[in-house]
C-alpha atoms as a printed R data frame, in Angstrom:
    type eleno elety resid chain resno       x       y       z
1   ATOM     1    CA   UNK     A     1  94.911  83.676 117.758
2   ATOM     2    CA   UNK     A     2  94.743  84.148 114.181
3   ATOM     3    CA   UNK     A     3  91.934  82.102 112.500
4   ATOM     4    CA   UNK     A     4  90.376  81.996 108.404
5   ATOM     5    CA   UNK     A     5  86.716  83.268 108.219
6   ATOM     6    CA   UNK     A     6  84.841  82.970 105.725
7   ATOM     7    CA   UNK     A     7  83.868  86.057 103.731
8   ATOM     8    CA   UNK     A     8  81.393  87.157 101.435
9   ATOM     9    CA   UNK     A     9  82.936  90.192  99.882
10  ATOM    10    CA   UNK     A    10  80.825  93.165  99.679
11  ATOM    11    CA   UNK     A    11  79.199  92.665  96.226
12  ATOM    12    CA   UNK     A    12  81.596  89.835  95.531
13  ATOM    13    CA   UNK     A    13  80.295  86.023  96.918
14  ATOM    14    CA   UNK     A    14  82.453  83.185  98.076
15  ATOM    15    CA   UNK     A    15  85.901  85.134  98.844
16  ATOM    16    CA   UNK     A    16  88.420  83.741 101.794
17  ATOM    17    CA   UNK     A    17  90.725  85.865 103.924
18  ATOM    18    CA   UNK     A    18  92.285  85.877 106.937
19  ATOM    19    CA   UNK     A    19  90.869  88.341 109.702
20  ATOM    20    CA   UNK     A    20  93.931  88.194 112.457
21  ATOM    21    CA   UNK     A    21  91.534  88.307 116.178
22  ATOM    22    CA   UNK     A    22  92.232  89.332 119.339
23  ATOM    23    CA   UNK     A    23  91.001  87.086 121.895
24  ATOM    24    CA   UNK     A    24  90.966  89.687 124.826
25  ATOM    25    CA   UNK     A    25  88.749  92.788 122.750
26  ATOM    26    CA   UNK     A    26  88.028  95.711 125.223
27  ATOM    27    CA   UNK     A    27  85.036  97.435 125.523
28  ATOM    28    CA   UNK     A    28  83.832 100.024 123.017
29  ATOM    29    CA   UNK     A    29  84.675 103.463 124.213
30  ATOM    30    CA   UNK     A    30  82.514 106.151 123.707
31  ATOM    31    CA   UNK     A    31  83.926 108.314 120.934
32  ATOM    32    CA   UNK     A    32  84.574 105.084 118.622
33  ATOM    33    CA   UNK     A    33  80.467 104.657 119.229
34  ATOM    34    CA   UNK     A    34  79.878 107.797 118.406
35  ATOM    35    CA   UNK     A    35  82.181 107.835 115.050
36  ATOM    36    CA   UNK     A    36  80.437 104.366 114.239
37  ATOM    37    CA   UNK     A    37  77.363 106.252 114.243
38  ATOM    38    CA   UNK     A    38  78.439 108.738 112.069
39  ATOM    39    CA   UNK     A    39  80.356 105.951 109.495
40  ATOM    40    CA   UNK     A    40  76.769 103.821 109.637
41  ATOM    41    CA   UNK     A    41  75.374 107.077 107.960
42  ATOM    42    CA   UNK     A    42  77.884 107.338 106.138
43  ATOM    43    CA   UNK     A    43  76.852 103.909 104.517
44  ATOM    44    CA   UNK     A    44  73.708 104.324 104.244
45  ATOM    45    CA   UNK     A    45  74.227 107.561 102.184
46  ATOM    46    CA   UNK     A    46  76.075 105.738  99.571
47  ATOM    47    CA   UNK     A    47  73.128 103.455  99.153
48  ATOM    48    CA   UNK     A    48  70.259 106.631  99.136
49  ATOM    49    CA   UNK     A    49  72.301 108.949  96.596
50  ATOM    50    CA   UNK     A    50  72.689 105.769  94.568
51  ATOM    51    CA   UNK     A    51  76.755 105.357  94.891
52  ATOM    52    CA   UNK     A    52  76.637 101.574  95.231
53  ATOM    53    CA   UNK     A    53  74.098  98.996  95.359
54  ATOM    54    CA   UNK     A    54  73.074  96.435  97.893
55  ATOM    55    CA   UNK     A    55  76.464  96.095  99.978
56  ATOM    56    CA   UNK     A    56  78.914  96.870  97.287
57  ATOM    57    CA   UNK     A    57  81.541  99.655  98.654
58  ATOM    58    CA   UNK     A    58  83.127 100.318 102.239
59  ATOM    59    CA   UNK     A    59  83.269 102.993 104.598
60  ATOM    60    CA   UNK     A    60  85.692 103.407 107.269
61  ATOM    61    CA   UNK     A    61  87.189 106.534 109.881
62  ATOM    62    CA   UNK     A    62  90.162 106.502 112.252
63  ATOM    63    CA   UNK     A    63  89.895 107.156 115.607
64  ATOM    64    CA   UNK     A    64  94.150 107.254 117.285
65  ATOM    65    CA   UNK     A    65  95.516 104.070 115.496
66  ATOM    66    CA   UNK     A    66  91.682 102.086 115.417
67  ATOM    67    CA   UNK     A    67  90.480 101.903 112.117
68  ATOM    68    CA   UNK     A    68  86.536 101.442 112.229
69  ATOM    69    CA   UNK     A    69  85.512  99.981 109.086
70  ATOM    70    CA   UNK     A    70  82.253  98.505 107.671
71  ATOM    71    CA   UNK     A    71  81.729  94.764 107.855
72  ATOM    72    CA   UNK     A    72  82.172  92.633 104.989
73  ATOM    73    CA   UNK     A    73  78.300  91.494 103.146
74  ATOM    74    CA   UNK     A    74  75.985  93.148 105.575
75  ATOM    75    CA   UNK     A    75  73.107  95.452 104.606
76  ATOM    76    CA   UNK     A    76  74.030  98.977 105.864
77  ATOM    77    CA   UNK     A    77  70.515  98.883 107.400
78  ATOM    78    CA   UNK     A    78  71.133  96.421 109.839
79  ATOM    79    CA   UNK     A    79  73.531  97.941 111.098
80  ATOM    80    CA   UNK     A    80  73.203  98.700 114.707
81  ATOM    81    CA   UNK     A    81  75.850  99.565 117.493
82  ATOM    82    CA   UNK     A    82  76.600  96.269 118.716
83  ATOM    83    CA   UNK     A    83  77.407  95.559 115.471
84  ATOM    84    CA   UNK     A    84  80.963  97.618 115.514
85  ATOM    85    CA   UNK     A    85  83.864  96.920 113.785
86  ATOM    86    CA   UNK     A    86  87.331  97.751 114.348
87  ATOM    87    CA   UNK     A    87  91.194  97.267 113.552
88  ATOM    88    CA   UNK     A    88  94.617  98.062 114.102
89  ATOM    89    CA   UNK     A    89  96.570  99.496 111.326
90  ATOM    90    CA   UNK     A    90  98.117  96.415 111.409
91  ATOM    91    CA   UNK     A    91  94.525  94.434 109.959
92  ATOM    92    CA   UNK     A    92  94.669  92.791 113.846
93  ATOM    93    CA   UNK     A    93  90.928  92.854 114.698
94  ATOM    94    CA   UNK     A    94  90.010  94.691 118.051
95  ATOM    95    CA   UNK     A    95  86.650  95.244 118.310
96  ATOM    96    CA   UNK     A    96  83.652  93.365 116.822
97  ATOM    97    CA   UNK     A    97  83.031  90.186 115.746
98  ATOM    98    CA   UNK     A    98  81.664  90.476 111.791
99  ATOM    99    CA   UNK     A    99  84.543  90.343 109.433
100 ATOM   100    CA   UNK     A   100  86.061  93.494 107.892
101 ATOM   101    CA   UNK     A   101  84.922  94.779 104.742
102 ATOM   102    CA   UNK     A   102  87.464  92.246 101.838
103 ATOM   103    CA   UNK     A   103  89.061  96.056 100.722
104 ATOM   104    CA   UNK     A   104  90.398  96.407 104.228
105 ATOM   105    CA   UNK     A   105  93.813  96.346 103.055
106 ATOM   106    CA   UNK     A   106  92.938  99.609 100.696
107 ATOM   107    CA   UNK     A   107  91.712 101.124 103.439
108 ATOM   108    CA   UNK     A   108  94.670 100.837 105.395
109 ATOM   109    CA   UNK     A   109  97.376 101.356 102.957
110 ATOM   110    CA   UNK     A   110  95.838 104.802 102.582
111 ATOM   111    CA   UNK     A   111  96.020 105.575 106.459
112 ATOM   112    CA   UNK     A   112  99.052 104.060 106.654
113 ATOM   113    CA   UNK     A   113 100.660 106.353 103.849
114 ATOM   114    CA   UNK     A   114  98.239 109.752 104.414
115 ATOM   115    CA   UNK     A   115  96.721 111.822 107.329
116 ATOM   116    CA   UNK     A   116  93.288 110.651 106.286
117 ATOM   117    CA   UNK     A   117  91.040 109.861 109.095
118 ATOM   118    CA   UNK     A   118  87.885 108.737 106.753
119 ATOM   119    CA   UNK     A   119  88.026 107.064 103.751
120 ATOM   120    CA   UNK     A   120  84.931 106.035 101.317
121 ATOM   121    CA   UNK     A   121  85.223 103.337  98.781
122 ATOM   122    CA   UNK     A   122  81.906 103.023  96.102
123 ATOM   123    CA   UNK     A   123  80.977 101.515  92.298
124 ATOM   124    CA   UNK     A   124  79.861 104.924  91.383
125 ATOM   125    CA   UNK     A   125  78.227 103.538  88.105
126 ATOM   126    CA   UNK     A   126  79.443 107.481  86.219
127 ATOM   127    CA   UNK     A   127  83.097 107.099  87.539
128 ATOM   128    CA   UNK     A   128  83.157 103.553  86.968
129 ATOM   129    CA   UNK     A   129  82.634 104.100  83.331
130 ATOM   130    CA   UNK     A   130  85.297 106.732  83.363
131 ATOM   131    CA   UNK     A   131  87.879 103.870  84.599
132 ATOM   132    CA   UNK     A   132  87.478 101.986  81.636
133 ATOM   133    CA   UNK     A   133  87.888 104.733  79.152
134 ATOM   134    CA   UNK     A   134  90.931 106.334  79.491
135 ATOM   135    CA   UNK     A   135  93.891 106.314  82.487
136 ATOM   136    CA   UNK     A   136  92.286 110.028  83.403
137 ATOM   137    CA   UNK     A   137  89.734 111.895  84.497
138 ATOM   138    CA   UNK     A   138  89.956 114.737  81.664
139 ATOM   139    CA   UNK     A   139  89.945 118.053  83.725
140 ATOM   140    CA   UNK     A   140  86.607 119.185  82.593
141 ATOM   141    CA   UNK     A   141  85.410 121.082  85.663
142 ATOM   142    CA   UNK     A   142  87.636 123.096  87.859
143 ATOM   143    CA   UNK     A   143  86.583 121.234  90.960
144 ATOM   144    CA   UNK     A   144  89.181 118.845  89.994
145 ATOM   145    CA   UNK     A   145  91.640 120.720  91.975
146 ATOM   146    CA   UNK     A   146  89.232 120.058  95.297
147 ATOM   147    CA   UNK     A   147  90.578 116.414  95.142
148 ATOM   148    CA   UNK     A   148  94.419 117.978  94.302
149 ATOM   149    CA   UNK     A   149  94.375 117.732  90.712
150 ATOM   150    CA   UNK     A   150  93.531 115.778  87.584
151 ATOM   151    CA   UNK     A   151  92.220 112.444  88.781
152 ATOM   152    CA   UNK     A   152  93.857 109.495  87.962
153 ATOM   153    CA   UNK     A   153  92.772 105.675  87.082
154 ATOM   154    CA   UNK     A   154  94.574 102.720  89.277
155 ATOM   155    CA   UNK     A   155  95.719  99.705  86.973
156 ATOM   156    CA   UNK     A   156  93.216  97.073  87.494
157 ATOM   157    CA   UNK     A   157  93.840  94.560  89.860
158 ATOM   158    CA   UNK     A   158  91.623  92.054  91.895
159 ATOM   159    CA   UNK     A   159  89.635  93.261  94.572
160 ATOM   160    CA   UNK     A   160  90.475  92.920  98.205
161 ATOM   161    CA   UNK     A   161  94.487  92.214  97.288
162 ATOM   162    CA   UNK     A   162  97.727  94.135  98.197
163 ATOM   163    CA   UNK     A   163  98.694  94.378  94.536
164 ATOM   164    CA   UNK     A   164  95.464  96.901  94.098
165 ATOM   165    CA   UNK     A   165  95.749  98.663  97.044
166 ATOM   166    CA   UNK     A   166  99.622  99.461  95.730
167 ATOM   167    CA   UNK     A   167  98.073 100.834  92.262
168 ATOM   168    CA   UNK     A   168  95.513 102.498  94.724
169 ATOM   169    CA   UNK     A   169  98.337 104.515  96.398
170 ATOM   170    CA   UNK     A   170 100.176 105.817  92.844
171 ATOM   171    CA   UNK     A   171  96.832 107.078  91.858
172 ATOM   172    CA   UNK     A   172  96.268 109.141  94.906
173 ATOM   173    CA   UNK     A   173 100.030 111.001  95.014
174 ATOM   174    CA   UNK     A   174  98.886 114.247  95.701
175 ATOM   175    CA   UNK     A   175  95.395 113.347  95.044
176 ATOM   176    CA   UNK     A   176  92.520 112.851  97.818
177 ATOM   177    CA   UNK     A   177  90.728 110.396  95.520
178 ATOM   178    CA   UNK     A   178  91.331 108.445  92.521
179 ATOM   179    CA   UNK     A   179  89.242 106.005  90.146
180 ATOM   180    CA   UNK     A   180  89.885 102.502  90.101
181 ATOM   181    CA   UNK     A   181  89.981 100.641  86.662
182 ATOM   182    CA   UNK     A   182  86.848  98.423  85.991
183 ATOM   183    CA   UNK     A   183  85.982  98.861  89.860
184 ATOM   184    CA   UNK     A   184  85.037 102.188  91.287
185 ATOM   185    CA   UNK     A   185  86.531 105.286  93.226
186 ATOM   186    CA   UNK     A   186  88.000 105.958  96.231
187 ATOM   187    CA   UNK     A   187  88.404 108.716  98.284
188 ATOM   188    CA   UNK     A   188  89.470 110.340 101.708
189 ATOM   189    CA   UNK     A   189  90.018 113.094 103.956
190 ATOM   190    CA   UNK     A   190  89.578 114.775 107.583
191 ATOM   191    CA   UNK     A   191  86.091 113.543 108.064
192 ATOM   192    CA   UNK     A   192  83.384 111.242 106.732
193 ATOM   193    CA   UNK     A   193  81.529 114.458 105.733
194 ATOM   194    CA   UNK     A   194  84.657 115.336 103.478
195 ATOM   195    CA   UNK     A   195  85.465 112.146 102.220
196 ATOM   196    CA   UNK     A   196  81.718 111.415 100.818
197 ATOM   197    CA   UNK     A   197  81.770 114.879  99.504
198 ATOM   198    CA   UNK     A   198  84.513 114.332  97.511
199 ATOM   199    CA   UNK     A   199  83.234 110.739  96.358
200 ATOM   200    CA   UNK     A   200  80.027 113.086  95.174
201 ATOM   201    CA   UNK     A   201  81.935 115.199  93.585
202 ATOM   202    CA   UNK     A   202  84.129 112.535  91.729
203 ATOM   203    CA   UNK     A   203  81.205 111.032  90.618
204 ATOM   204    CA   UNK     A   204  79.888 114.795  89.508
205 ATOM   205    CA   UNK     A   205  82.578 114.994  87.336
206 ATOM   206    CA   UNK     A   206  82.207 112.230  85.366
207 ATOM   207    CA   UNK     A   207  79.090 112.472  84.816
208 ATOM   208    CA   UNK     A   208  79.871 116.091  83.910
209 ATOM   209    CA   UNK     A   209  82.817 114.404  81.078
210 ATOM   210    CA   UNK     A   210  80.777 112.054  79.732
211 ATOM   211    CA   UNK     A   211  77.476 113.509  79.305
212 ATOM   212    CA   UNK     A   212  79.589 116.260  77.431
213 ATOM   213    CA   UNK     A   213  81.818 113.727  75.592
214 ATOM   214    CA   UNK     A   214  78.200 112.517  73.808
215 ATOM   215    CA   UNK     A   215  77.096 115.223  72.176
216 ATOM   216    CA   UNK     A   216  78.065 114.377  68.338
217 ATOM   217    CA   UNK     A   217  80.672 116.136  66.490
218 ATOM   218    CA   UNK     A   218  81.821 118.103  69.670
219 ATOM   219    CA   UNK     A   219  84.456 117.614  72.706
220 ATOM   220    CA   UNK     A   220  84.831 119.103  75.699
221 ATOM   221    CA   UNK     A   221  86.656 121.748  76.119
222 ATOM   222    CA   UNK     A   222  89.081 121.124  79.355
223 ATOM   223    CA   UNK     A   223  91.086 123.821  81.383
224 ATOM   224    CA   UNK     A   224  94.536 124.042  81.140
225 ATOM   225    CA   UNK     A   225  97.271 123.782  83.667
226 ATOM   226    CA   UNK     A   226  97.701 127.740  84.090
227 ATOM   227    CA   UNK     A   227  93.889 127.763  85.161
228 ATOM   228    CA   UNK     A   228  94.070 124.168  87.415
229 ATOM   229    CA   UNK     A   229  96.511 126.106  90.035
230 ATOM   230    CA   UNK     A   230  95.014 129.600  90.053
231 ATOM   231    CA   UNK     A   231  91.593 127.330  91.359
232 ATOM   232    CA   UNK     A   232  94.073 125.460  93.268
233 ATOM   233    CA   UNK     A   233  95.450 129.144  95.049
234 ATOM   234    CA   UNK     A   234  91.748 129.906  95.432
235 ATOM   235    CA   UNK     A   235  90.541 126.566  96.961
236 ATOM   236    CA   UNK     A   236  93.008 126.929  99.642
237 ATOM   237    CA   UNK     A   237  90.855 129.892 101.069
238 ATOM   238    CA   UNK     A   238  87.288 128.813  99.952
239 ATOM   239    CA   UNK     A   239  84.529 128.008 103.003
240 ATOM   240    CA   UNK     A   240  84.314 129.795 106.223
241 ATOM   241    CA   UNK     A   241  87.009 130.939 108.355
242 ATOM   242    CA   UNK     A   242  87.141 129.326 111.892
C-alpha cells in the first residue's frame, strides 16, 4: 500500500514525496548484493575525489527491470548491505526500507528512455559553474565526443520533480551525460565504472574551459565540428579488444 514518507533530500532538508511500497518485498538475491556493493563504492568515490559533499548526489545501477539506487540523506559510509535499496521502473519500492534518493525520478526517466544500466548524479563544484554560464559546454577538449558530443545544460528546474528530469532527457539526446543548470551533472552508461568515469571526465572538462577561459585577454581555442567526428570515428575503436 502506498504511503508518504518523509524525506530529507540528499543535500536538500525538509522535502515530502511519495515512495509507493510493496508490502510482500522478497529476499535480496545475490547479484543485486553484489551490484549494491559495487554502487556503495561507487558513492563513496564521489565523496573521496571530491564530486559532492556530505550526501549531496545519487548513485544507482540496473539489474533486469530493479533499479538499485542510493537512499535519500544517508552518509555513504554507513552504508552497509542490509541497508539495500531497490525499485521498479515504475518508482514501486521492492527491496529496502530507507527511502529512495528525492532524484529517483531522473534516474528512471533515463533507464526508462536509454540502455543505461548505471547512472551517477553529483554537484561537481567545476561543472556546476559551467551550468550557470552558458547553455554549453564549449568543446574545448576532444574528449567531448567520449560522452557523444558537445555537452549540453538542462533548463533549471526544481530538484527531485518530473519537469527536471524532462529537461534532463533533451540534454542527453545523443549524449551520455549532460550538466544541469544551477545543480550539477549527470551521467550514465554500461557500468558504474563507466558512468563515474564519464562524471570525471565531465567535471575534467570544465575545469579544463574555465581555467582556460581566465587567463586575461585570451579565449580558448575550441575544435570544430570536422575534428569532433574524426575523434568520434576514433573513439569507437579506442581500449582493448575483447
Amino acid at each position: 500500500m502506498a504511503e508518504a514518507l518523509r524525506n530529507t533530500d540528499d543535500g536538500h532538508q525538509g522535502g515530502r514525496r511519495d515512495v509507493r511500497r510493496d508490502s510482500g518485498q522478497r529476499d535480496v538475491r545475490p547479484d543485486e548484493a553484489r551490484l549494491w556493493a559495487e554502487l556503495v563504492a561507487t558513492a563513496r568515490r564521489t565523496v573521496a575525489d571530491g564530486l559532492v559533499v556530505g550526501t549531496s548526489g545519487n548513485v544507482s545501477a540496473r539489474v533486469g527491470d530493479l533499479v538499485l539506487v542510493t537512499p535519500s540523506g544517508v552518509p555513504y559510509d554507513r552504508l552497509t548491505p542490509d541497508d539495500i535499496t531497490g525499485v521498479d521502473l515504475t518508482g514501486r519500492q521492492v527491496l529496502g526500507t530507507l527511502v529512495p534518493t528525492s532524484e529517483l525520478p531522473m534516474h528512471l526517466a533515463v533507464y526508462r528512455a536509454t540502455d543505461a544500466r548505471a547512472v551517477v548524479h553529483t554537484h561537481a563544484v567545476h561543472a556546476t559553474a559551467v551550468s550557470t554560464l552558458v547553455p554549453e559546454l564549449p568543446p574545448v577538449h576532444y574528449m567531448t565526443m567520449a560522452l557523444g558530443g558537445p555537452v549540453r545544460v538542462a533548463p533549471y528546474a526544481t530538484y527531485g520533480t518530473g519537469e527536471l528530469a524532462e529537461n534532463m532527457l533533451r540534454a542527453l539526446a545523443g549524449r551520455s551525460g549532460c550538466l544541469l543548470q544551477n545543480h550539477g551533472t549527470i551521467t550514465y552508461g554500461a557500468t558504474l565504472d563507466q558512468a563515474y568515469d564519464r562524471t570525471a571526465q565531465l567535471e575534467w572538462m570544465c575545469r579544463l574551459w574555465l581555467t582556460a577561459s581566465c587567463v586575461p585577454g585570451l579565449t580558448p581555442s575550441l575544435l570544430t565540428e570536422a575534428q569532433l567526428t574524426e575523434v568520434g570515428e576514433r573513439l569507437k575503436g579506442y581500449g582493448q579488444r575483447r
